[in-house]
ZADO-1210 file (C-alpha; in nm, 4 decimals, padded with zeros to 6 digits):
<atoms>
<atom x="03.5836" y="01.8755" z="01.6523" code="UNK" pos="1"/>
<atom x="03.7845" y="01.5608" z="01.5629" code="UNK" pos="2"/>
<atom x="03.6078" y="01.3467" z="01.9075" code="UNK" pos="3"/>
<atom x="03.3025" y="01.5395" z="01.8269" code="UNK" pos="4"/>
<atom x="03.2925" y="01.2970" z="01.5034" code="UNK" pos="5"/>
<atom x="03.4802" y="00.9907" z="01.6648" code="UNK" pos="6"/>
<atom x="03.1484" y="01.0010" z="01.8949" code="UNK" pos="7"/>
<atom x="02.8954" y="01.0084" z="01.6169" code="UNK" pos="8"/>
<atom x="03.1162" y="00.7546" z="01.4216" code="UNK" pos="9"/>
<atom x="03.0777" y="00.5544" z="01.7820" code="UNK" pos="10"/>
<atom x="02.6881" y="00.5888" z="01.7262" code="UNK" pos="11"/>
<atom x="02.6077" y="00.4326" z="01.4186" code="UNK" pos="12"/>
<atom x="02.6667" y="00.0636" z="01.4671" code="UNK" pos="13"/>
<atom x="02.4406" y="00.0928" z="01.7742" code="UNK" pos="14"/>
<atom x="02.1911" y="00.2530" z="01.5631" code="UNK" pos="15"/>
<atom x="02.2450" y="00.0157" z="01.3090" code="UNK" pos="16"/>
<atom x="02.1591" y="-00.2975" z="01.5582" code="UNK" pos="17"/>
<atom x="01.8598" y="-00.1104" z="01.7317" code="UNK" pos="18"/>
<atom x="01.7128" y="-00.1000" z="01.3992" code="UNK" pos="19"/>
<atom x="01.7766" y="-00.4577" z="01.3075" code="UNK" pos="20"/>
<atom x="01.6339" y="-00.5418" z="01.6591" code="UNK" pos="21"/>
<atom x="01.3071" y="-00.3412" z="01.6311" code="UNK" pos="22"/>
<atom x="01.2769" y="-00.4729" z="01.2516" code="UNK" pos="23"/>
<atom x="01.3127" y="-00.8624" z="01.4124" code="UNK" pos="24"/>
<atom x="01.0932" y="-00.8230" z="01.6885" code="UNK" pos="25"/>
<atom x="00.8131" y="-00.6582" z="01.4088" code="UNK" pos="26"/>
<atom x="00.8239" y="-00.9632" z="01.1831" code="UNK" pos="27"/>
<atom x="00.8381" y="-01.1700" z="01.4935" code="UNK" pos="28"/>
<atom x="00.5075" y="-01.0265" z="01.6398" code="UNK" pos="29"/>
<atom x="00.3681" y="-01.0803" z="01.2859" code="UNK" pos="30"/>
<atom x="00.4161" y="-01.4152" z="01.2975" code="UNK" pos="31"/>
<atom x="00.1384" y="-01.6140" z="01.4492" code="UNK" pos="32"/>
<atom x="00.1351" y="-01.9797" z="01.5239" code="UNK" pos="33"/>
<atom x="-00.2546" y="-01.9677" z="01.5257" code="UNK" pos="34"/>
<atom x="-00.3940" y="-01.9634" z="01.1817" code="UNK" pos="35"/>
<atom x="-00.7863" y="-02.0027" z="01.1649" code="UNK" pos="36"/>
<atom x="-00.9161" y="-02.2309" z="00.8630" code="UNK" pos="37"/>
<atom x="-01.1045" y="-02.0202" z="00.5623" code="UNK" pos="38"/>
<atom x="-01.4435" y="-02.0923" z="00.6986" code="UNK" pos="39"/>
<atom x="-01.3573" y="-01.9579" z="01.0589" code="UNK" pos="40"/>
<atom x="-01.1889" y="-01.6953" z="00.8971" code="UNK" pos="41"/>
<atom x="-01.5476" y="-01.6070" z="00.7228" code="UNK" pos="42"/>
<atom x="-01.7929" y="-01.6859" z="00.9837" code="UNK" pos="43"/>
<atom x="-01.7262" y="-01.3330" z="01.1530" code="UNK" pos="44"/>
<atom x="-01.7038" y="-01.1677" z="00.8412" code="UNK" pos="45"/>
<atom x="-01.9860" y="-00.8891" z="00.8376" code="UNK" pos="46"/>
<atom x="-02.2531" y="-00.8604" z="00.5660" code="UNK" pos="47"/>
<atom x="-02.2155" y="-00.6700" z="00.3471" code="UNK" pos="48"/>
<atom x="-02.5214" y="-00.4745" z="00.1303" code="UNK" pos="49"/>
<atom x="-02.4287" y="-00.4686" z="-00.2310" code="UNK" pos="50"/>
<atom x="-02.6431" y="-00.3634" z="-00.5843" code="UNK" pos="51"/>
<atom x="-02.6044" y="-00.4122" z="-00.8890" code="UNK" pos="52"/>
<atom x="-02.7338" y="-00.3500" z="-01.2305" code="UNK" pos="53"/>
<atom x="-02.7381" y="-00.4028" z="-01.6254" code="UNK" pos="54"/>
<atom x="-02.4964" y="-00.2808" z="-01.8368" code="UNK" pos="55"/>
<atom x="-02.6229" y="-00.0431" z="-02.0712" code="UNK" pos="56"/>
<atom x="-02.3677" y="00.1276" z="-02.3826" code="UNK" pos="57"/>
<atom x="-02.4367" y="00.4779" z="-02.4752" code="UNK" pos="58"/>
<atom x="-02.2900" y="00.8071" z="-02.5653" code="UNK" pos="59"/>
<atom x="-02.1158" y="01.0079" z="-02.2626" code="UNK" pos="60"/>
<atom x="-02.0976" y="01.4088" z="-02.3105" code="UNK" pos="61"/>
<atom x="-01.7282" y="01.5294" z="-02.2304" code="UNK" pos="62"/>
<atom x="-01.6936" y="01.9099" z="-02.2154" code="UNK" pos="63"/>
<atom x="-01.3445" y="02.0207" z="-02.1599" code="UNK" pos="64"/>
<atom x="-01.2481" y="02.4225" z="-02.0837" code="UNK" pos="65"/>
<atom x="-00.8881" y="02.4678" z="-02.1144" code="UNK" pos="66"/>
<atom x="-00.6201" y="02.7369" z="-02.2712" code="UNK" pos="67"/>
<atom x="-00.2854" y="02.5108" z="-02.3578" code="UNK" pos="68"/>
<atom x="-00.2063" y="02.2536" z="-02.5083" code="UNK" pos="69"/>
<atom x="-00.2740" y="01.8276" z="-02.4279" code="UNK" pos="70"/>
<atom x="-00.0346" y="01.5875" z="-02.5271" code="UNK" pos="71"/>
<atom x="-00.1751" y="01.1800" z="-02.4307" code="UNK" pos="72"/>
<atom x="00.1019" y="01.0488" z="-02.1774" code="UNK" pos="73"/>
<atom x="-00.0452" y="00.6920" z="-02.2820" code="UNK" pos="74"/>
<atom x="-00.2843" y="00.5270" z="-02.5326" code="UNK" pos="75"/>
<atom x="-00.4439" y="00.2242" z="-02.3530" code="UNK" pos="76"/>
<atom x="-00.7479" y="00.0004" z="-02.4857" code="UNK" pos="77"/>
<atom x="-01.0044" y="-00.1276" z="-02.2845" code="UNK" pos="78"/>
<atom x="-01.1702" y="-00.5077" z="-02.4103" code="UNK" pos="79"/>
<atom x="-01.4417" y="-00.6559" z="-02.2296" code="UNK" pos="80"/>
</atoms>
């Protein structure tokens, strides 16, 4: 059992540098040397549709159905 170990122990540091390798090589293929300016970067942007309307304040119905008891885990406000 004792080289059954001594093997595994044997294992790690290789482990240990394919990981650092594969980890390198990632942020080295992330890396580009090509960077397109902002309007380049937009030009083949798609469209895209969007709506919008007024704001309008009024009441909300809330109907809750529970057995048990609610405790708040926080109290937040909201400005606009």
């Amino acid at each position: 059992m004792n080289l059954q170990m001594q093997g595994k122990r044997a294992l790690l540091p290789w482990s240990r540098t394919l990981l650092l390798a594969g980890v390198f090589l990632a942020v080295l293929a992330g890396c580009s040397k090509q960077s397109a300016s902002p309007a380049q970067a937009m030009a083949g942007a798609p469209v895209v549709p969007v709506s919008a309307a007024k704001v309008v304040e009024q009441a909300v119905p809330t109907e809750l159905r529970v057995v048990g008891t609610v405790s708040a885990s926080a109290v937040v406000q909201i400005k606009s």
